[in-house]
C-alpha positions in Angstrom: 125.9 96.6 112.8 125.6 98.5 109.7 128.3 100.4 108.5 127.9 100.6 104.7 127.1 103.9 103.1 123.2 103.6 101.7 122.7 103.3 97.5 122.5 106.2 95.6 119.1 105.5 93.8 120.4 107.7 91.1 122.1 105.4 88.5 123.3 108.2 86.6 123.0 111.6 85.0 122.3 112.3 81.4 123.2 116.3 81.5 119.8 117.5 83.3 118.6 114.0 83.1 118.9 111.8 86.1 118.1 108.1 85.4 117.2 106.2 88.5 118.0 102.5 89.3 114.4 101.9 90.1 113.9 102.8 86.2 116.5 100.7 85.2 115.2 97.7 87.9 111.7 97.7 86.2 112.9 98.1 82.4 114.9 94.9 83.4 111.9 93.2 85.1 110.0 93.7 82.0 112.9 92.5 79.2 113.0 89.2 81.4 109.6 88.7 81.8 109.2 89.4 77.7 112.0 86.7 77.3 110.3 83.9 79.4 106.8 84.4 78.0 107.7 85.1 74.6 109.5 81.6 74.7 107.0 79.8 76.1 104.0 81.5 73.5 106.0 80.3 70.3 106.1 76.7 72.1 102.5 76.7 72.5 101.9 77.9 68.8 101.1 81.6 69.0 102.6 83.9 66.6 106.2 85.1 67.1 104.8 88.9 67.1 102.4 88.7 69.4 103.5 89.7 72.4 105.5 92.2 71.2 102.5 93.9 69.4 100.2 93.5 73.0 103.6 95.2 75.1 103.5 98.4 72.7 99.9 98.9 74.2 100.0 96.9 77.1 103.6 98.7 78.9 102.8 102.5 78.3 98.4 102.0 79.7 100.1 100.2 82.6 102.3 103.1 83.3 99.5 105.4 82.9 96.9 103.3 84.5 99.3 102.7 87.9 99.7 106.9 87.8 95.8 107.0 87.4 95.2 104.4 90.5 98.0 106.9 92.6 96.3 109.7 91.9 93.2 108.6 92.7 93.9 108.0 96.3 96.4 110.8 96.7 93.6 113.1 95.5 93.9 115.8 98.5 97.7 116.1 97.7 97.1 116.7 93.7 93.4 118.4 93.7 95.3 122.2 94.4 98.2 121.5 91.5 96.7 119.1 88.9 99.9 119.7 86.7 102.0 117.7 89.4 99.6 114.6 88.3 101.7 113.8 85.5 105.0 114.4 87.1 105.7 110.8 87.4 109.1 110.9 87.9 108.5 112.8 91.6 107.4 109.0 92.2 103.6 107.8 92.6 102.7 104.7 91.2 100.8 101.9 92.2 101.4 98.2 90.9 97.7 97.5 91.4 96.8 100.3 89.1 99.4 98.8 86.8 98.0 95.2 86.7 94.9 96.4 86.1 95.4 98.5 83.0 97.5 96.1 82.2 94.8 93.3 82.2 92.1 95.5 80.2 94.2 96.1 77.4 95.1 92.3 77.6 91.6 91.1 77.1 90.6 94.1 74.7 93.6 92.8 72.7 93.0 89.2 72.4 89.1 89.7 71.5 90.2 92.4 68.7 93.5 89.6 67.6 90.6 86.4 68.1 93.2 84.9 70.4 92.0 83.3 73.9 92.3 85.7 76.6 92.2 82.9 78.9 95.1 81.2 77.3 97.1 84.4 77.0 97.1 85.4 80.8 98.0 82.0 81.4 101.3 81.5 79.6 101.9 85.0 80.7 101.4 84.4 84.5 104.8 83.2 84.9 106.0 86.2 83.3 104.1 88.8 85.7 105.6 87.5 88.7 109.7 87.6 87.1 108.4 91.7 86.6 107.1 92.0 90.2 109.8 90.1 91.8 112.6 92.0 89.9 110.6 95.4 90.1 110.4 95.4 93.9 114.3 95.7 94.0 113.6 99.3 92.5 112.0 99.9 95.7 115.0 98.5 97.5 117.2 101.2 95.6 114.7 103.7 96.6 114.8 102.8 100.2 110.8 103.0 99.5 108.4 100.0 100.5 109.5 99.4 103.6 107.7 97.9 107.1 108.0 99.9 110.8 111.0 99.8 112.2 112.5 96.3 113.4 113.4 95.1 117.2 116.6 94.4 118.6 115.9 91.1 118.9 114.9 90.9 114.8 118.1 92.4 114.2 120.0 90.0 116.4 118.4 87.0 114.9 117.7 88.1 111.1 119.1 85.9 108.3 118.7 89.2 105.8 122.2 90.2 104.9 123.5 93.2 106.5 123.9 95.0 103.2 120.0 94.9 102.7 119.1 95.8 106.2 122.0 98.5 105.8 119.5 100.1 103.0 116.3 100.1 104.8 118.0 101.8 107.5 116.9 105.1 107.4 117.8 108.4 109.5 119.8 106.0 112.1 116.8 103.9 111.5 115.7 100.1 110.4 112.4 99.4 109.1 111.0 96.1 108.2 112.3 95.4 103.9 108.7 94.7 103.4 109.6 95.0 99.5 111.7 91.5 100.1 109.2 89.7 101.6 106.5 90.8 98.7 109.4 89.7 95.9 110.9 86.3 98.1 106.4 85.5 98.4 106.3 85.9 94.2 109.3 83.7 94.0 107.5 81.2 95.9 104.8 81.4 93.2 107.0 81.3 90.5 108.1 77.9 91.2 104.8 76.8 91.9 103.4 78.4 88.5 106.2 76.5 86.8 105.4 73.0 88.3 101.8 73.7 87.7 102.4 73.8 84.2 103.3 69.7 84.1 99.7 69.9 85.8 98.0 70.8 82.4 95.6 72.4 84.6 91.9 73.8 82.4 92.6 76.9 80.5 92.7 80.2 82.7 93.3 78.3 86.1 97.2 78.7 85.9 96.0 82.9 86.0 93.6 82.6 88.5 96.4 81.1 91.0 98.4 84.0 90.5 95.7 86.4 91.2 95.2 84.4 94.7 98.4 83.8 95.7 99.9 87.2 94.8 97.0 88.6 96.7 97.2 86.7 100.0 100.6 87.6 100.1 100.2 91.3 99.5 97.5 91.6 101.8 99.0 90.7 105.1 102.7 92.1 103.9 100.9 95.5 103.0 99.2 95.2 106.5 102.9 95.5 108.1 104.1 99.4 105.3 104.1 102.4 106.2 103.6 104.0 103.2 100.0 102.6 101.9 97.1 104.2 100.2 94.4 104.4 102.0 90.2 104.4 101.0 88.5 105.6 103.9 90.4 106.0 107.7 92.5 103.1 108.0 91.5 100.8 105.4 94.3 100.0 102.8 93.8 100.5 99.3 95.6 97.1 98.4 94.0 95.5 100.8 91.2 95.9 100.0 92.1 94.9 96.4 93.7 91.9 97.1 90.3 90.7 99.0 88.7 91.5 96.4 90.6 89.8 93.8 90.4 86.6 96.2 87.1 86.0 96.4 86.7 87.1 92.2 89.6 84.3 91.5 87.8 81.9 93.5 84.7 82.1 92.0 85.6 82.3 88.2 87.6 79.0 89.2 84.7 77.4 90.6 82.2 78.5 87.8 84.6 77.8 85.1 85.8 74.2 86.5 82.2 73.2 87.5 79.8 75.4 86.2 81.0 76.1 82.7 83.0 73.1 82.4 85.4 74.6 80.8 87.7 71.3 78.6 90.3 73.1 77.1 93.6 72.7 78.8 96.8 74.5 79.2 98.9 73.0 77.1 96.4 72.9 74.4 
């Protein structure tokens, strides 16, 4: 069924230098996700520079702060060679860890800048998911990211084009392109972030959706990889995040909405 060769993930070669598709995938993820939320920051009156000034701290904490979270639960393979912890570009690093540095440095910003948190992660909510639905293509190139292998009968009856099934064959054989159903699931919330936005939901609920549906999504699809981090025996790293995140995005909607009775707006 498959007969294409698989994608070299190297893009090319700089002399010594080999620069990687899933490099190039991300950097692209994160120039269109700047586009779309730098546009729609200047509409709703915040300075021109802003988000530029919050990516110069924002991108290289997230980079650092996704090796960090790696590390953390790769410990036993690091502990022995602690100088391989900062050879990111072996691989190892964790979009969780990424979001996370990403969202301290957010709020520290705004507070230092006397800009609304709230009303920052909420324009830039449409933004996060263009990065993570580009950036799991890097994973594609990798041939990383990827479920157990499929049945006969999912390959007789899959709708995925061959060329994509063709690259998450591996060794003679196919495993499930988990990374396209995280990236097709953040699509989904794309267009439902944008139509929320004619909502005019209260200020920060736009965010909070994103934190719940991202993490529904990621929790069962991260229950069907095989290459998860794990906290104790069999439980998943993001899985556990992403319940976690759930029930915290639940309740800061509840106690904003009816508790706090929060009146500013999104389009405020």
């Amino acid at each position: 069924m498959f007969e294409l060769l698989a994608i070299n993930p190297v893009a090319f070669s700089l002399g010594p230098i080999a620069v990687r598709w899933y490099g190039i995938i991300i950097a692209l993820g994160i120039v269109l996700a700047f586009i779309v939320v730098q546009k729609e920051m200047v509409k709703r009156g915040m300075h021109p520079d802003f988000l530029t000034d919050l990516l110069i701290w924002a991108v290289p904490i997230s980079i650092l702060s996704a090796r960090i979270y790696y590390v953390i639960f790769e410990w036993e393979a690091y502990k022995g060679q602690p100088w391989r912890m900062i050879a990111i570009w072996e691989g190892g690093i964790a979009i969780h860890g990424a979001l996370i540095g990403a969202f301290i440095t957010t709020y520290v910003y705004t507070k230092r800048r006397g800009v609304s948190f709230w009303k920052t992660v909420d324009i830039a909510a449409a933004g996060i998911l263009i990065g993570q639905i580009i950036g799991r293509w890097g994973n594609f190139m990798n041939q990383e990211a990827h479920g157990g292998p499929v049945s006969e009968k999912f390959l007789e009856t899959t709708i995925i084009p061959d060329w994509i099934m063709n690259q998450m064959t591996i060794d003679g054989i196919t495993y499930h392109p988990t990374f396209l159903y995280e990236s097709l699931w953040n699509v989904v919330g794309l267009i439902i972030i944008l139509l929320l936005r004619k909502v005019n939901l209260k200020r920060g609920e736009m965010f909070l959706f994103y934190l719940v549906w991202y993490s529904i999504g990621r929790f069962f699809i991260e229950g069907m990889r095989t290459d998860s981090l794990y906290v104790i025996g069999e439980l998943r790293a993001a899985q556990l995040v992403s319940v976690t995140t759930i029930v915290i995005g639940i309740i800061l909607f509840v106690v904003r909405r009816y508790v706090q009775k929060v009146n500013e707006r999104y389009q405020d």
